[in-house]
C-alpha positions in Angstrom: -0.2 29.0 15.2 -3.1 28.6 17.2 -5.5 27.3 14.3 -2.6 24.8 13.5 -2.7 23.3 17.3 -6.2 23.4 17.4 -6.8 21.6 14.5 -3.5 19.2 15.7 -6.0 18.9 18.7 -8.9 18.0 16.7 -6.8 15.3 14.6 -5.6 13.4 18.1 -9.4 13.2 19.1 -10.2 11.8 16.1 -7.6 9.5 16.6 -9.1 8.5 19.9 -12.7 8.1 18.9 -12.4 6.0 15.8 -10.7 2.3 15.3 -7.5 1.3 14.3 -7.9 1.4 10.3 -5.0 -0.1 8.2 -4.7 -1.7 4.7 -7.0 -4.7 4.8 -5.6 -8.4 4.5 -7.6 -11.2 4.2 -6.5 -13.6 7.0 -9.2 -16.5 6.5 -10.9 -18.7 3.7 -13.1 -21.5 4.4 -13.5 -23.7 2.3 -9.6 -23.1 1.8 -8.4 -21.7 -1.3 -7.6 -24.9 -3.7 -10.1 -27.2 -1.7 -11.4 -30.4 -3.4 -14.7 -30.7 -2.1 -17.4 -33.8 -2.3 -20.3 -31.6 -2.4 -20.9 -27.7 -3.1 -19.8 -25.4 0.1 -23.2 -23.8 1.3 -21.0 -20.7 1.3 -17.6 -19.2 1.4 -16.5 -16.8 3.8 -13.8 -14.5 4.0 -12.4 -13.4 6.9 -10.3 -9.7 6.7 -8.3 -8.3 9.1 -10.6 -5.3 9.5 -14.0 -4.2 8.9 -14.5 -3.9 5.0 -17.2 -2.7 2.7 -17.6 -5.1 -0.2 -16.8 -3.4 -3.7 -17.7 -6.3 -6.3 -17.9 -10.0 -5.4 -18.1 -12.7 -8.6 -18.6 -16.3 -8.6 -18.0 -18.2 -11.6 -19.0 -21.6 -11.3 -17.4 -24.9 -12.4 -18.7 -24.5 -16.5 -17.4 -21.1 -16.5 -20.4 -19.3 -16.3 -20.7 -15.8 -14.3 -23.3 -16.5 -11.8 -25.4 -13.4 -10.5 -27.1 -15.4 -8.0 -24.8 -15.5 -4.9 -25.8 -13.4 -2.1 -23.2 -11.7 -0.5 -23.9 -10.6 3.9 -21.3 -8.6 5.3 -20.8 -8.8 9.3 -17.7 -6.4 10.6 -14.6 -8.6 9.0 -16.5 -11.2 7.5 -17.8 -11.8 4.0 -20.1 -14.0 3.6 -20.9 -15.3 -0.1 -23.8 -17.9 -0.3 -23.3 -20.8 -3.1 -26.4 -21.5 -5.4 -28.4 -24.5 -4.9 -27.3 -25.4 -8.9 -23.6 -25.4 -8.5 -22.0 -27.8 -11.2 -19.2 -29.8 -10.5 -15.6 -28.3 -11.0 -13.5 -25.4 -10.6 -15.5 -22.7 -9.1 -13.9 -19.3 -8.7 -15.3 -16.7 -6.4 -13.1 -13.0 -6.8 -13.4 -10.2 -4.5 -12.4 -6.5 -4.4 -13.5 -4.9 -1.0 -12.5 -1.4 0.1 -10.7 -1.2 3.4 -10.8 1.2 5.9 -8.0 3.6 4.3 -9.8 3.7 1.5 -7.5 1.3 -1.0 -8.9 -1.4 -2.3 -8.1 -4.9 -1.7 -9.0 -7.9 -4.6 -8.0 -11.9 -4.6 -9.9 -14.9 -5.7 -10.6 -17.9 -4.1 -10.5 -21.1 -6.0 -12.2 -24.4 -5.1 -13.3 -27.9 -7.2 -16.2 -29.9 -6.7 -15.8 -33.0 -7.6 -12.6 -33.2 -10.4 -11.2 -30.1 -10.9 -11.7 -28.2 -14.3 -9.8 -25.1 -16.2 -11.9 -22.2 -14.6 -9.4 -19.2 -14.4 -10.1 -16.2 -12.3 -11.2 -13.4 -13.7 -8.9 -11.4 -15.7 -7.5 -8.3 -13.7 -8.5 -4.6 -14.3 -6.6 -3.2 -17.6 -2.8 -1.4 -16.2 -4.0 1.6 -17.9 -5.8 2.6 -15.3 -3.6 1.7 -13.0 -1.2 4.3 -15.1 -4.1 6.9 -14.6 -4.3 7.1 -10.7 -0.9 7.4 -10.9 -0.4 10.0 -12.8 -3.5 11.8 -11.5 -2.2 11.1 -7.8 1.5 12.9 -9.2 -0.8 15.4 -10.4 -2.6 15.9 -7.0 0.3 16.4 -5.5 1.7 19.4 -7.9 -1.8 21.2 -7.2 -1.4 21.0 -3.4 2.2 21.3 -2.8 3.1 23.7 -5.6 0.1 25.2 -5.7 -1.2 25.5 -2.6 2.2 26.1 -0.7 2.8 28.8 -3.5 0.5 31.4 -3.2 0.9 30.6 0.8 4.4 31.6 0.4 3.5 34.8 -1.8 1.0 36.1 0.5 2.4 34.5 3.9 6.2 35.0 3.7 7.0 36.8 0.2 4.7 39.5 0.2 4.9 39.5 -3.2 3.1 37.7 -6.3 6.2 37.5 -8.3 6.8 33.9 -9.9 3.2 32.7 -10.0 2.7 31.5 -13.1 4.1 27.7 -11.8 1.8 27.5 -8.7 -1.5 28.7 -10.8 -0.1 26.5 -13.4 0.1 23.7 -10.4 -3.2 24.6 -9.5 -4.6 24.1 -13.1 -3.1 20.7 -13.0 -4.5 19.7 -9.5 -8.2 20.8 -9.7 -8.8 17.9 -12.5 -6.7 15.4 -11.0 -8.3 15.5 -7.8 -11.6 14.9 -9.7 -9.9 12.0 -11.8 -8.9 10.4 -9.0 -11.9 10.3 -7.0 -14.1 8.8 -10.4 -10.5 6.2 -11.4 -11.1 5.4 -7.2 -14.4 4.6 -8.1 -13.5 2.2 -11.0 -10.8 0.5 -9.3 -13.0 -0.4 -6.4 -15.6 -1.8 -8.8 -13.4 -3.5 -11.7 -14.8 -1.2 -13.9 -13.6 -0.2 -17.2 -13.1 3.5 -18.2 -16.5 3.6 -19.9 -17.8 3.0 -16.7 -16.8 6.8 -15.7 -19.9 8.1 -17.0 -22.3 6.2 -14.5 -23.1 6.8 -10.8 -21.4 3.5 -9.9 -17.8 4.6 -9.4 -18.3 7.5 -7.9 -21.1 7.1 -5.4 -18.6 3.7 -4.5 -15.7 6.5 -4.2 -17.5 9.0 -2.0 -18.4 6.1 0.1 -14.7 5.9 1.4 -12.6 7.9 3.6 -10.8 9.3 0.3 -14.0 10.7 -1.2 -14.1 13.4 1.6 -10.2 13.8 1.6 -10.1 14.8 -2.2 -13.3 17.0 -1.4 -11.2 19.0 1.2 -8.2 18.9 -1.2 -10.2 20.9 -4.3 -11.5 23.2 -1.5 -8.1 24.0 -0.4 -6.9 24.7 -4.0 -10.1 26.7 -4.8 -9.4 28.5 -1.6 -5.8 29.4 -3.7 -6.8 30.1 -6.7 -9.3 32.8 -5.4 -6.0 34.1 -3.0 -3.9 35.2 -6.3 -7.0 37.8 -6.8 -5.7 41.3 -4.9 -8.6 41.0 -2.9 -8.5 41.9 0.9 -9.3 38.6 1.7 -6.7 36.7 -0.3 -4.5 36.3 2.8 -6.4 34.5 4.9 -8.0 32.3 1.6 -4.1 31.4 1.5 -4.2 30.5 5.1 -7.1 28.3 4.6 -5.6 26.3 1.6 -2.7 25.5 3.0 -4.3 24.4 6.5 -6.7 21.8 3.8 -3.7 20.6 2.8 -2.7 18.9 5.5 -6.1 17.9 6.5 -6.8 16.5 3.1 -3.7 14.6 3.7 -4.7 13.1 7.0 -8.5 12.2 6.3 -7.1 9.2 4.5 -4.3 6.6 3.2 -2.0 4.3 4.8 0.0 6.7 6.9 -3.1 8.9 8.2 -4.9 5.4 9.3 -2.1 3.7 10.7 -2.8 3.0 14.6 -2.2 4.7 17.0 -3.9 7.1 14.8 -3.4 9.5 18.3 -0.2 10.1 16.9 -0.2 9.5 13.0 -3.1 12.0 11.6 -1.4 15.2 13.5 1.7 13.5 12.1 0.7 13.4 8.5 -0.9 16.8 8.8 1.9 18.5 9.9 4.2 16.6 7.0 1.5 17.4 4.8 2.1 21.4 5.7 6.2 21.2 6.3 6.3 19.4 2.2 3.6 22.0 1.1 5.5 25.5 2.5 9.3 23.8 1.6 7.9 22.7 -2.3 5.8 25.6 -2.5 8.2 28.3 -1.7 10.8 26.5 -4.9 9.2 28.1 -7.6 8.4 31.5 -6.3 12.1 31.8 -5.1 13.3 31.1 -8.6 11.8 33.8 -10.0 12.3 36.2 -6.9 16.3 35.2 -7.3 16.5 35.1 -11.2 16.4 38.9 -11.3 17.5 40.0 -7.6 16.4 43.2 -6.0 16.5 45.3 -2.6 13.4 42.6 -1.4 15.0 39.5 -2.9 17.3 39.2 0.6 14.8 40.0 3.4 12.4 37.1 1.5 15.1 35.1 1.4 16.1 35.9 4.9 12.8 35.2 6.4 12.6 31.6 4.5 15.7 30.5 5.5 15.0 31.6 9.2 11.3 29.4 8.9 12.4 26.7 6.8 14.9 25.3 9.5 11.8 24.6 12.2 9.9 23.3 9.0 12.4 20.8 7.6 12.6 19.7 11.9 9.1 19.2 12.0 9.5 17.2 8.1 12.7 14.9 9.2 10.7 13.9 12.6 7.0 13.4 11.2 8.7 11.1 8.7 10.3 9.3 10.6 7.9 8.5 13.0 5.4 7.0 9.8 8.3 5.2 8.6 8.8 4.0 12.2 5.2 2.7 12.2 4.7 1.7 8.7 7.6 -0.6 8.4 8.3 -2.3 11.6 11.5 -3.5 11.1 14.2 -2.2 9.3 14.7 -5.0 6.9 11.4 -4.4 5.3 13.2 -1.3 3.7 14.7 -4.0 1.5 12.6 -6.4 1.9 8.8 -4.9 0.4 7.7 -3.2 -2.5 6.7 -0.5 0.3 9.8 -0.4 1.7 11.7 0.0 -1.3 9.5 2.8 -2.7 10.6 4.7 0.9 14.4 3.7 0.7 14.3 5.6 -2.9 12.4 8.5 -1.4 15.0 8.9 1.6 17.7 8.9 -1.0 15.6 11.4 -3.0 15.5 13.3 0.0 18.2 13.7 1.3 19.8 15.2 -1.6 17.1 17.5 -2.0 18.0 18.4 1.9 21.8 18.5 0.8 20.6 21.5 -2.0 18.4 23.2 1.0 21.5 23.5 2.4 24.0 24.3 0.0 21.4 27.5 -0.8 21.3 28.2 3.1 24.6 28.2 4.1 26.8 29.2 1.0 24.8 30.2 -2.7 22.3 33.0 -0.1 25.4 34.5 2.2 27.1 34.4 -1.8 24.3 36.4 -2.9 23.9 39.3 0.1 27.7 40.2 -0.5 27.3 40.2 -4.3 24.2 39.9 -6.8 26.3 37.8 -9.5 25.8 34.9 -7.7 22.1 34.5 -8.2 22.6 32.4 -11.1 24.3 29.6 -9.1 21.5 30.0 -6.2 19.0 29.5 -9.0 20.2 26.6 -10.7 19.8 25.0 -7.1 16.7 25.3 -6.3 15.3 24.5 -9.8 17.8 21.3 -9.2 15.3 21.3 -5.6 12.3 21.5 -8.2 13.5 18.5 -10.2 14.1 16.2 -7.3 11.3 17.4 -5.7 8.7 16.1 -8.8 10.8 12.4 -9.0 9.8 12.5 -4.7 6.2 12.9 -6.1 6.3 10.2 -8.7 8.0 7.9 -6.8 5.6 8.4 -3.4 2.1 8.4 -5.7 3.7 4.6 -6.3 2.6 4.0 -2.6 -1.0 3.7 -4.2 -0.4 0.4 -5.1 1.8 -1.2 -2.4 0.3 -2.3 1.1 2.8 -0.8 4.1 4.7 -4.0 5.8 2.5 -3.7 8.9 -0.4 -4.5 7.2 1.1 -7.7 5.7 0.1 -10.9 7.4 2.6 -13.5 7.6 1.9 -16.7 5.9 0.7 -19.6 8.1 2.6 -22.4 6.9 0.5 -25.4 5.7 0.6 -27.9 8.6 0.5 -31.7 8.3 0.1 -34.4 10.6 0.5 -38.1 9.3 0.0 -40.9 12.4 0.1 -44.4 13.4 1.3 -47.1 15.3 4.5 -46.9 14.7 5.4 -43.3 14.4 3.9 -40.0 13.7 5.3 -37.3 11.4 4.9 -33.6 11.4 5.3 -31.6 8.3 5.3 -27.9 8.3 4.9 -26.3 4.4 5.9 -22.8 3.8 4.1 -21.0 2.5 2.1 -24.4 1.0 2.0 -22.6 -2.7 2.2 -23.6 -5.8 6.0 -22.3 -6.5 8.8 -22.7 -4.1 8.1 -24.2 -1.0 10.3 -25.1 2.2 9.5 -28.5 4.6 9.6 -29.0 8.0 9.3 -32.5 8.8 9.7 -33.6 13.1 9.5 -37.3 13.2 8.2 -38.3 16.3 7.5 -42.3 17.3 4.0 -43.8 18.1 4.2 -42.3 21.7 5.0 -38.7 20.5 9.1 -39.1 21.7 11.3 -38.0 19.4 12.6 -40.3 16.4 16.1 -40.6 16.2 16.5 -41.3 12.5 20.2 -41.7 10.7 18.7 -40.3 6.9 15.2 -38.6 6.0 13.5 -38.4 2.4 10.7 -36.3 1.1 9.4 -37.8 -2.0 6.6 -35.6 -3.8 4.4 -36.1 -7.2 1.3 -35.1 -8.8 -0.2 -37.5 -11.1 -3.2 -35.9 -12.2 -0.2 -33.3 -13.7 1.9 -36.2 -15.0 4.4 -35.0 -12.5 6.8 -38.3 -11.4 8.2 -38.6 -8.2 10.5 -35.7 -7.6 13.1 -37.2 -4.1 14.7 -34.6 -2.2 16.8 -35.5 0.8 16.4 -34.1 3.9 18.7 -32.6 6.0 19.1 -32.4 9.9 19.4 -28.7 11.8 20.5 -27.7 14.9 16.5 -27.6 15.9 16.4 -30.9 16.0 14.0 -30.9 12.8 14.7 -32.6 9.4 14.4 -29.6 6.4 14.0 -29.4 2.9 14.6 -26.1 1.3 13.3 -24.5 -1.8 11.2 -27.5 -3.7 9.3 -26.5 -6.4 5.8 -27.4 -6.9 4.8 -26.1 -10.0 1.0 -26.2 -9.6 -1.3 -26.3 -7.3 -3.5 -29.7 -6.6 -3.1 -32.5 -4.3 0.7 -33.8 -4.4 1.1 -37.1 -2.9 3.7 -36.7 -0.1 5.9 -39.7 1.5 8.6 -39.7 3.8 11.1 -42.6 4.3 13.1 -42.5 7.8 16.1 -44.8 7.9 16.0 -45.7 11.5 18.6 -48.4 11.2 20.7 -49.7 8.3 17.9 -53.0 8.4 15.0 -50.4 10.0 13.1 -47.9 7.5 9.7 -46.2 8.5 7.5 -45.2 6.0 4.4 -42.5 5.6 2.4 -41.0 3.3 -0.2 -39.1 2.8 -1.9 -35.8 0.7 -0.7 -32.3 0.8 -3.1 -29.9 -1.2 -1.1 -26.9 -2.7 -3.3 -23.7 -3.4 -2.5 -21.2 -6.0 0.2 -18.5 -5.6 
């Protein structure tokens, strides 16, 4: 207990001394994304929400080519990619992947014209295959520290025993590979590299350069620290000590949760989750074998699991909820994000894993001590608590690929402002995509006092895309504003916007004016 709060000590330090790291999100373009320029921009720069460490930056100019002659300066949260003297006119695309401070990578393009714009597509994303391989080597990862790790910690910590552990050295087996797997398919994905690309330096000097390079180091020293404790060695004891402590340290070196601000609170927080999941998940496996053939130590194991498991699953409820707390926000992003809905399924996963922990506590055990025929039933359970508890890894290794909600920067809505002598109109577009869009439109008069109109139109069209006038009307709300909800603009470009105010039945006002749409 006292190497636990020390090292708990150690994580809130760390937490003090080092900056508020979260899932990057670019906040800032200029030129803006969709831009029709006169001339080429003498750069682009990208502004993050964070400090980020460039992966690979492309430009592909207005002919299609891929340039290799645009020099990229990073300064803190800015990217900065200077434009070749030689830039044609057209489309130019210029796609980023940059690594943010949790380690995940973060990739977008920016598109802009010179001059008329041309068919330049971004470049074409990184295969799903190996999107399917850090997956399945992040489920793996998880099998080798949880079931592995917290296995032979259970044996040698609460068991006493080495019965049933042919799972967790299988676990192990599984863990030691994925760990390396996931550091080189790290690499790759920072880079937009293919597979091939596994057997060069690139990816994995790239993936040691992050906060999860040292993370999965600690992790394959905590489950080389368990395989050597299933020797009968008079160290294996404390080699099961120290595993299961790198667990949880693995765990909070890196990843949304451990570098969520105030990180004071969240890496202790993740480390103790990390060790309450690793002794609860570790202990399934043993305990199925320790109750499929029942003898005089079966019940004082039992007894001394059940008696730590209640603090444990405390300390598991709590640290979970505080992340979630901090993660999400609000409680409608549960519904509302990809994140959130990967965590609602969890909870439900859960929670009937917690409803099996305590059917086993509080009936199938006391079942057991007054007669041995009902260790069938209590082991059906908790391989029932081994089969939830691999869907809870499969679904949380999903996490990988979705940013948590307080990370997600709300889209500015695309403002504008249309004046002259006679009146002056507002128009607020949100989020000013190519897709569905809503409008905002305050009609003011040439003095900036409101304009109190009788009807309000919104006429929209894109020539260039042989898109006709599409009229919507608009529709007073209680703010005073005229609205038009859910208008589809089907591709980006510069729609010609007008807006007719009937002011009288004999009065109508008139503006127009361009609204440039970006890409989704």
């Amino acid at each position: 207990m006292r190497l636990l709060a020390a090292l708990a000590t150690l994580l809130i330090l760390v937490g003090y001394s080092t900056g508020a790291f979260a899932h990057a999100a670019l906040i800032s373009v200029e030129p803006a994304s969709g831009s029709i320029l006169a001339s080429a921009p003498k750069a682009v720069e990208l502004r993050f929400n964070e400090a980020v460490t460039p992966g690979a930056i492309q430009l592909i100019d207005g002919a299609g080519r891929a340039r290799d002659d645009a020099r990229v300066t990073t300064t803190g949260e800015s990217i900065s990619v200077a434009m070749p003297p030689d830039l044609p006119q057209g489309t130019a695309v210029v796609s980023y992947r940059v690594i943010s401070q949790d380690g995940h990578p973060v990739a977008g393009s920016v598109i802009f014209s010179i001059g008329a714009p041309t068919a330049t597509k971004p470049p074409a994303n990184v295969d799903g295959g190996l999107n399917a391989l850090i997956w399945l080597a992040r489920i793996g990862l998880y099998l080798g520290l949880f079931v592995g790790v917290g296995g032979v910690f259970f044996a040698r910590a609460i068991a006493w025993s080495m019965i049933g552990m042919t799972v967790p050295r299988a676990a192990l087996a599984i863990g030691l590979p994925s760990a390396v797997v996931s550091l080189g398919a790290l690499g790759l994905d920072l880079l937009g590299l293919p597979p091939a690309a596994l057997v060069t330096m690139a990816p994995w000097t790239i993936a040691f350069a992050t906060s999860a390079g040292p993370a999965l180091l600690v992790a394959i020293v905590a489950m080389s620290h368990a395989l050597m404790a299933l020797r009968s060695a008079w160290y294996a004891r404390a080699f099961a000590a120290i595993g299961f402590v790198g667990v949880g340290l693995s765990l909070a070196m890196t990843g949304h949760a451990a570098t969520a601000p105030p990180e004071m609170l969240t890496r202790p927080a993740i480390f103790l989750h990390g060790l309450a999941v690793a002794f609860w998940i570790g202990a399934l496996a043993p305990l199925t074998a320790l109750v499929s053939k029942p003898t005089a130590a079966t019940l004082p194991v039992l007894n001394r699991f059940s008696r730590i498991a209640v603090p444990v699953v405390a300390a598991l409820a709590l640290t979970g909820l505080l992340l979630a707390i901090i993660q999400l926000e609000k409680l409608s992003a549960l519904v509302e994000t990809s994140y959130g809905l990967i965590l609602s399924i969890k909870l439900a996963l859960v929670l009937s894993l917690l409803a099996l922990a305590a059917l086993n506590r509080f009936r199938l055990t006391p079942a057991l001590v007054r007669d041995h025929k009902a260790a069938p039933a209590l082991k059906r359970a908790i391989v029932l608590e081994c089969i939830v508890a691999l869907g809870i890894f499969a679904v949380v290794a999903g996490w990988r690929f979705t940013p948590p909600p307080r990370t997600i920067i709300p889209e500015t809505p695309l403002a504008i402002h249309i004046h002259t002598d006679k009146a002056m109109f507002q128009v607020l577009v949100s989020p000013g995509k190519a897709g569905v869009d809503d409008f905002v439109l305050q009609l003011m008069t040439g003095e900036a006092t409101p304009l109190k109109a009788k009807e309000a139109t919104l006429t929209l069209s894109l020539p260039e895309r042989g898109i006709e006038p599409i009229e919507r009307d608009a529709e007073l709300g209680p703010d005073g504003y005229w609205h038009v909800r859910k208008v589809a603009l089907p591709f980006a470009g510069r729609w010609h916007l007008r807006i007719d105010a009937l002011v009288t039945d004999f009065e109508k006002i008139t503006l127009e004016d361009e609204l440039e749409v970006t890409p989704p």
